[in-house]
Rosetta silent file (secondary structure, phi, psi, omega in degrees, C-alpha in Angstrom):
SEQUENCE: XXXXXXXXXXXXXXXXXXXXXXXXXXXXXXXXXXXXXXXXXXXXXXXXXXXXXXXXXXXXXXXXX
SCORE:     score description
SCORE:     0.000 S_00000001
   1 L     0.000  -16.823 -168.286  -12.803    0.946  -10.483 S_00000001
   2 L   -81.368   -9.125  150.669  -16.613    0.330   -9.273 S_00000001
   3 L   -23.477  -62.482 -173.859  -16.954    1.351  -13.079 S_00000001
   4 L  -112.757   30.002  160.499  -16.536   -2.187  -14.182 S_00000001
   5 L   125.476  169.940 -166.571  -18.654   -3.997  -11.711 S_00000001
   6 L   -48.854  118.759  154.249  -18.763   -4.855   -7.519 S_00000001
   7 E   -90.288  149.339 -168.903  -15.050   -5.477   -5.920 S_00000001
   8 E   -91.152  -34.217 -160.687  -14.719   -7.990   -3.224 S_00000001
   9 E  -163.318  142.901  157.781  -11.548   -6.656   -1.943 S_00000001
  10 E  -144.168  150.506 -141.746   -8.464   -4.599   -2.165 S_00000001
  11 E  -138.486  115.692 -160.095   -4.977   -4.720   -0.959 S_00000001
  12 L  -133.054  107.923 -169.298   -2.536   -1.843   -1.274 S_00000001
  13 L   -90.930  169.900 -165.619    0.980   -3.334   -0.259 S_00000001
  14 E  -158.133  166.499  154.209    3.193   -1.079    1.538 S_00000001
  15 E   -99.866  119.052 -157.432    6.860   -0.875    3.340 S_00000001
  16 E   -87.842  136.663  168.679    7.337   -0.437    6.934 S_00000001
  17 L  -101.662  171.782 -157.431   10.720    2.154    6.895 S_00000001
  18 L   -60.123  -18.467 -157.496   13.233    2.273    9.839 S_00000001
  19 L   -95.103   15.396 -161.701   11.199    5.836   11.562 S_00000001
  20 L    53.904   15.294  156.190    7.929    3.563   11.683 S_00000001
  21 L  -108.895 -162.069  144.432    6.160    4.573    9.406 S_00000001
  22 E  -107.444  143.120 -167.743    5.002    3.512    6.146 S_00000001
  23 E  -103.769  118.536  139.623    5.459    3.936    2.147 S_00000001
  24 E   -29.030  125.753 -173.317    3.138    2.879   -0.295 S_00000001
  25 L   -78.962   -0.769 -157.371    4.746    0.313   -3.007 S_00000001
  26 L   105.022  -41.663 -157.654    2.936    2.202   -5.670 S_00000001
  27 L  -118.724  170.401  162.014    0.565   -0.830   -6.750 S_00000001
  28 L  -179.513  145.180  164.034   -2.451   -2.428   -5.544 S_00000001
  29 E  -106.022  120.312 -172.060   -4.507   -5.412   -5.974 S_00000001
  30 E  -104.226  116.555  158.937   -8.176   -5.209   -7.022 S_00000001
  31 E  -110.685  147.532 -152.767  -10.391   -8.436   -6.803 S_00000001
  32 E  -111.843  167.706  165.404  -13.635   -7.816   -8.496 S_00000001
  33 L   -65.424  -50.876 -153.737  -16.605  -10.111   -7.380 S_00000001
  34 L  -117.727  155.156  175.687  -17.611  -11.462  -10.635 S_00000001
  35 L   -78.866   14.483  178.679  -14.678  -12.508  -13.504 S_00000001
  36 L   -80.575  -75.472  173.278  -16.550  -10.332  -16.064 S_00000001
  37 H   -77.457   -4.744  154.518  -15.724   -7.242  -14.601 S_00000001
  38 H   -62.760  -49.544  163.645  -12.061   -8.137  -14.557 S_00000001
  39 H   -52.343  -44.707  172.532  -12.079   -8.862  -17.952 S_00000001
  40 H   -59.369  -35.818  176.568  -13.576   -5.312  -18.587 S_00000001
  41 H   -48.294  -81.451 -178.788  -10.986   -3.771  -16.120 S_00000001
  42 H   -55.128  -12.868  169.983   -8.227   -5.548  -18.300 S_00000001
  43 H   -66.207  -66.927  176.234   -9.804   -4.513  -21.520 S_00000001
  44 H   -43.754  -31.944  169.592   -9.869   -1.047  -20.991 S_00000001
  45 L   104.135  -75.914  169.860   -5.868   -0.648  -19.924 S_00000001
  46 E  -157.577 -163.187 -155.271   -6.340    1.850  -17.806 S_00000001
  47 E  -155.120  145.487  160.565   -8.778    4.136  -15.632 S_00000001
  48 E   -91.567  122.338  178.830   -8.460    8.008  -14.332 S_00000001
  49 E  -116.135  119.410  175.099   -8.495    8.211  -10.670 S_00000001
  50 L    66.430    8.768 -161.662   -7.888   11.372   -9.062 S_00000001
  51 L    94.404  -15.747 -157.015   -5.858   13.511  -11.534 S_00000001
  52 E  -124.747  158.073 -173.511   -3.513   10.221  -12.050 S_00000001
  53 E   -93.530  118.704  146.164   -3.791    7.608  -14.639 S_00000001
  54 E   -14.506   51.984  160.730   -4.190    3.845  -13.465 S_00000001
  55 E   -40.021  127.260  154.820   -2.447    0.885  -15.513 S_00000001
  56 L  -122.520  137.526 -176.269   -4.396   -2.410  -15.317 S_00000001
  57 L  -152.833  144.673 -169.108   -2.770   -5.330  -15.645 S_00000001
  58 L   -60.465  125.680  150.184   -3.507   -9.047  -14.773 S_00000001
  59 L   -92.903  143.001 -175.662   -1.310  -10.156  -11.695 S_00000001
  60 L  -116.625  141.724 -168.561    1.117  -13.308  -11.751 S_00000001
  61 L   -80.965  166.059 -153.673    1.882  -15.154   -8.832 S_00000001
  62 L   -89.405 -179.058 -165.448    6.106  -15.003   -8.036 S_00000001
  63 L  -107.586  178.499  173.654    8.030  -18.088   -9.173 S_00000001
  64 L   -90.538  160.616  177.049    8.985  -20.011   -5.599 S_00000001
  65 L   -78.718    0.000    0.000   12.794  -19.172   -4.544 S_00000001
């Protein structure tokens, strides 16, 4: 992801299960430093990481309940 410019931060949500540990949701939220390199991020679609392929996509905040 350092591909399309500096990240500020990232956030990998997870589940705590009933033994104590935890599962990875899957997902993760990348904030890049500059809005530039988001835009490149979202251009491209997606990114190889590790043998597995990446979807990027723009996150939307929930509606309130």
């Amino acid at each position: 992801m350092e591909k399309f410019g500096p990240i500020e931060k990232v956030k990998i949500p997870y589940e705590e299960l009933r033994n104590g540990r935890h599962r990875m949701l899957g997902f993760a939220f990348v904030t890049f430093k500059k809005t530039e390199s988001a835009t490149k991020a979202l251009e491209e679609g997606e990114v190889n990481v590790e043998y597995t392929t990446l979807e990027i996509e723009r996150a939307h905040k929930r509606a309130a309940p």
